[in-house]
C-alpha positions, 0 to 999 in steps of 0.5 A, a space after each residue: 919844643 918840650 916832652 917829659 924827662 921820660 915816659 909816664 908808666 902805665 898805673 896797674 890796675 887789679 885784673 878783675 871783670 863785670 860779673 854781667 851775663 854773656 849775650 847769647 844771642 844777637 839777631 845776624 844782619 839785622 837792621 838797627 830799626 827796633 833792635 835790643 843791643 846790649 848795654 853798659 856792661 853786657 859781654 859779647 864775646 867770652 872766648 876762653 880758646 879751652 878747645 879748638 875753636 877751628 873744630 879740625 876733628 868735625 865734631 863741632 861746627 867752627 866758632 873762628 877762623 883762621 886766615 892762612 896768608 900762606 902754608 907756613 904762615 897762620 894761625 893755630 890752636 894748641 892744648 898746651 895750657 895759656 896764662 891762666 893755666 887751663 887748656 888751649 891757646 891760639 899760636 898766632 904766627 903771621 896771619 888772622 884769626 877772625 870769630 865766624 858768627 858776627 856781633 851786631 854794634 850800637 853805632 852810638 855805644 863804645 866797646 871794649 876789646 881785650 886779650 891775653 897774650 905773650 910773644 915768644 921776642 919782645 918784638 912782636 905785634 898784636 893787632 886788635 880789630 883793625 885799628 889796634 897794634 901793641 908792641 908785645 913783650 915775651 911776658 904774658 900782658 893784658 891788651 885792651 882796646 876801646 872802639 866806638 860803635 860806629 867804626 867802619 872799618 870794624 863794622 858793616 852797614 848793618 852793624 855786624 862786626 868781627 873780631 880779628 887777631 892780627 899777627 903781623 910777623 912769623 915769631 908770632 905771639 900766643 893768645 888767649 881770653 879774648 873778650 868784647 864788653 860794652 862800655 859806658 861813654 865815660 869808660 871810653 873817655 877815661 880809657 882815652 886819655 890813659 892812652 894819651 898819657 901814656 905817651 913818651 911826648 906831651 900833646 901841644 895843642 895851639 887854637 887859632 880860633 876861639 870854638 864858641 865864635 865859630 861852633 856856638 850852636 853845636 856848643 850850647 846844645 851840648 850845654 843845654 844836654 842835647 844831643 849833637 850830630 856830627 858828621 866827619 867828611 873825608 878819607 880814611 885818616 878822618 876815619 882814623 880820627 873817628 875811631 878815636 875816643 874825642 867824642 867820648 871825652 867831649 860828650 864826657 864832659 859837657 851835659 849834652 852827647 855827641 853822635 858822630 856818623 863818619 862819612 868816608 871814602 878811603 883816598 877821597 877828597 874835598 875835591 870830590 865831595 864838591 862834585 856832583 854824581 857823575 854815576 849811580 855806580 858812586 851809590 850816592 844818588 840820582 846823577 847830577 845829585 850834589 855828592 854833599 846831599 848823600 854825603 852829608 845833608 841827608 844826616 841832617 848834621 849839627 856841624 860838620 867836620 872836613 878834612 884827611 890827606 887826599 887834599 891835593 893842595 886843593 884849598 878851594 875844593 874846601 871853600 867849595 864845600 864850605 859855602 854848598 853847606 853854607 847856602 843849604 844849611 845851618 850847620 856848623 863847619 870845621 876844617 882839621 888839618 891832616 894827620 898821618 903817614 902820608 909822606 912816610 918817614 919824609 915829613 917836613 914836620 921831622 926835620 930839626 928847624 919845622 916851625 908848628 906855627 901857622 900864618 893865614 898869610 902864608 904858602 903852606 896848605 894848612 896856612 890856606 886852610 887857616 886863612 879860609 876858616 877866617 874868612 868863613 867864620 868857621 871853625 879850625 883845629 890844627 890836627 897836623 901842628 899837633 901830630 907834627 910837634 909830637 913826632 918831632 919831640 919823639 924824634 928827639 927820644 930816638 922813636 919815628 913814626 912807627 910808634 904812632 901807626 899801624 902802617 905807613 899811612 894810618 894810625 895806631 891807637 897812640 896816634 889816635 889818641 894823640 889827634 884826638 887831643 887837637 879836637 877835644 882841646 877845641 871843643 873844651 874851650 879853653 876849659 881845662 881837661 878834667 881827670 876823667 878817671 876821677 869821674 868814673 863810679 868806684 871800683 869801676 873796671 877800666 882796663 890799661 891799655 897794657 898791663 903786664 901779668 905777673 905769673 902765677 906761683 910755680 907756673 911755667 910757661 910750656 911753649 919753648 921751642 926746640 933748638 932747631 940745629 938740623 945738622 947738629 953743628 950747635 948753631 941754627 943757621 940757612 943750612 938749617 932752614 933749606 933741612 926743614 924746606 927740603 921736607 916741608 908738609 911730609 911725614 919723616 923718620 929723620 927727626 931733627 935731621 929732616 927738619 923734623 924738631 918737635 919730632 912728632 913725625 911731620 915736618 909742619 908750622 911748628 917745626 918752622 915756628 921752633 926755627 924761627 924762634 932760634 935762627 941766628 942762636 948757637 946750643 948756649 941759647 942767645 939772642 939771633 943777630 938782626 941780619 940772621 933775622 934778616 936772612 931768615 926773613 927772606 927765605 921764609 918769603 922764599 918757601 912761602 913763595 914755592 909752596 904757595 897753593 895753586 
């Protein structure tokens, strides 16, 4: 297996914006019928966080939320001045902050999210709309994600959507300038395929069957300009592959456009889908109805695309469907073999002698695949051997999977991306990838993914924690810590003794943030050992624990 000597740097780009007006209103709920959404370069959200957006003192309604996951755990505003040096930030610590009046998506548009923020360690995380998860660094940054109209998960069945900052751990991160814009496919195309070539390893991608003997129709309708429908079937890891931006690519480069409609059940299978309806309660019909008749013939789709981990080694529920969708359609079919964490940190692809290559003769349950796609004259993309061959080369540069993913199961926008190269590969077949970069208009505004900020001339970051050392012994430690559970949530006059560090008079979050910001560090300010923050970890799960609300 190959990579590169070593990770390509990101390019900087100028930090700059489309002047186009900020959309002030969107009809709430509305259906997609008749609706004027915004387009190319209209901005949604423009949330600078210059007050408090959660309006404590009542005098305005609440524009955002904050999702408390526990009494010490979530987030707040604060006035001290964020990047750009005007007032109000978010303090994200261990909890969700989520804008109240929803934004109505273009299901077939592409929308890109960014944020300014800054984490008090460089191991902190940032989650943007569900799908999104950056690795923060103590320097303030730029963290842009791009999602398709159509993600499930980040809109409901009528296009509402949220936006959520996520803060996955109790150092927490700082937040400001949050704004949704609409883009074009090709924006979403170019922001792509930066990701992917930010990766640490090289993509590998090995075709089995040639796109055009078993997708001919899908692909000349994309070369006659047309428009092509296509349905992606499965779990909640296709809808994984569905956020990412393949379609954008592929529609990027032929003169026709792809529509994706992702048809999902999280945890579900061919294995149902061949089924009929056993209950109306399965909302798909009357009982008895063949499942694939809402699932996907109603869309009326070009071709459709089977596949996820919720398999159960189960190769004839896919020939199952495949020859229902046969016998009722002329759709083009795809079988993807799966992708993501579904045997966590146990995958066979990460041992040192995995072989990537399938054999149709073979016992393994992509080989099976394999050989159904040829015996059907289907179309097949090896998704898993590209996944597989990618996280065993970053093994071999000391990253696991946590790299590629969001959790235990499913993918970041790394891992995505990285799948995403599998199905655009096929569908360009064995055309080369063009620079989608060098497509764009000029002076476009694509954001990085990441773009780390220099700070301003004379600027100061103003949130530095005090040194959170209760009984003045020069070292923040579980003494420390039981000082500030003691008088947690109460007014003291104890100060720092009483766990009281900013010394505003209440034992709160931010004396809780300022210890543990400096748990494990002694007066001369270090670095806190991993099992100091081990410790600090498992009491904070203690006192989160007792003081949780009835």
């Amino acid at each position: 297996m190959t990579h590169p000597a070593a990770p390509r740097a990101i390019p900087r780009r100028a930090y700059a914006r489309s002047n186009a007006a900020l959309v002030a209103a969107l009809a709430l709920g509305a259906a997609h019928a008749g609706h004027a959404y915004a387009a190319p370069g209209d901005i949604l959200i423009n949330e600078t966080f210059d007050t408090s957006p959660f309006a404590e003192d009542g005098a305005s309604p609440p524009t955002w939320l904050s999702v408390k996951e526990s009494p010490t755990l979530f987030s707040e505003w604060t006035p001290d001045p964020g990047f750009d040096g005007q007032p109000g930030s978010i303090i994200a610590r261990g909890g969700i902050v989520q804008n109240i009046e929803p934004i109505v998506f273009d299901p077939n548009a592409y929308y890109r999210v960014s944020v300014e923020a800054a984490g008090e360690t460089p191991a902190d995380e940032i989650g943007i709309n569900f799908r999104w998860n950056f690795q923060n660094s103590s320097a303030w940054g730029v963290y842009t994600a791009v999602t398709p109209g159509h993600a499930s998960a980040f809109a409901d069945a009528q296009g509402n959507a949220s936006v959520r900052i996520v803060s996955r751990n109790v150092f927490g991160f700082r937040a400001d300038n949050v704004i949704v814009e609409e883009i074009t496919a090709l924006d979403a195309a170019a922001w792509g395929q930066e990701v992917r070539q930010a990766l640490p390893v090289t993509p590998q991608v090995t075709p089995y069957v040639n796109a055009g003997d078993t997708i001919g129709a899908t692909l000349a309708k994309l070369q006659n300009g047309e428009t092509v429908r296509v349905v992606m079937l499965g779990d909640s890891i296709v809808n994984d592959l569905a956020h990412s931006t393949w379609a954008a690519q592929v529609s990027s480069f032929y003169p026709g456009t792809i529509e994706v409609i992702p048809s999902i059940r999280n945890g579900t299978g061919m294995q149902f889908y061949q089924g009929l309806v056993e209950s109306e309660d399965e909302g798909l019909g009357a009982v008895g109805t063949p499942r694939l008749q809402a699932t996907v013939l109603d869309y009326n789709p070009d071709l459709v695309l089977l596949g996820g981990v919720s398999h159960g080694f189960d190769v004839s529920a896919y020939a199952s469907v495949v020859d229902q969708l046969q016998a009722a359609s002329n759709t083009d079919i795809l079988i993807a073999t799966e992708a993501g964490g579904y045997d966590f940190g146990q995958t066979e692809y990460l041992q040192p002698d995995w072989d990537p290559a399938l054999n149709p003769a073979g016992e393994r349950f992509e080989d099976e695949q394999l050989a159904l796609a040829l015996a059907e004259g289907v179309g097949f993309v090896d998704v898993r051997g590209t996944w597989g061959q990618a996280l065993n080369d970053a093994q071999d540069l000391g990253l696991d999977e946590a790299f590629f993913m969001r959790d235990s199961v499913h993918m970041n926008h790394f891992g995505q991306e990285l799948t995403a190269t599998a199905l655009v590969e096929f569908f360009l077949n064995g055309q080369p990838m063009p620079d989608f970069d060098t497509l764009l208009p000029p002076g476009t505004d694509l954001l990085d993914p990441v773009v780390l900020l220099e700070e301003p001339p004379g600027y100061a970051d103003p949130y530095t924690p005090p040194f959170a050392d209760a009984n003045a012994d020069g070292v923040v430690d579980l003494i420390d810590f039981d000082a500030l559970a003691a008088n947690y949530g109460q007014n003291t006059a104890n100060g720092a003794a009483g766990g009281d560090f900013d010394l505003d008079g209440v034992v709160g979050l931010l004396d809780f943030n300022a210890l543990a910001a400096t748990f494990g560090q002694t007066q001369a300010a270090g670095v806190p050992e991993p099992a100091s923050l081990a410790v600090l970890a498992a009491a904070t799960s203690l006192l989160a624990r007792s003081r949780r609300p009835d």
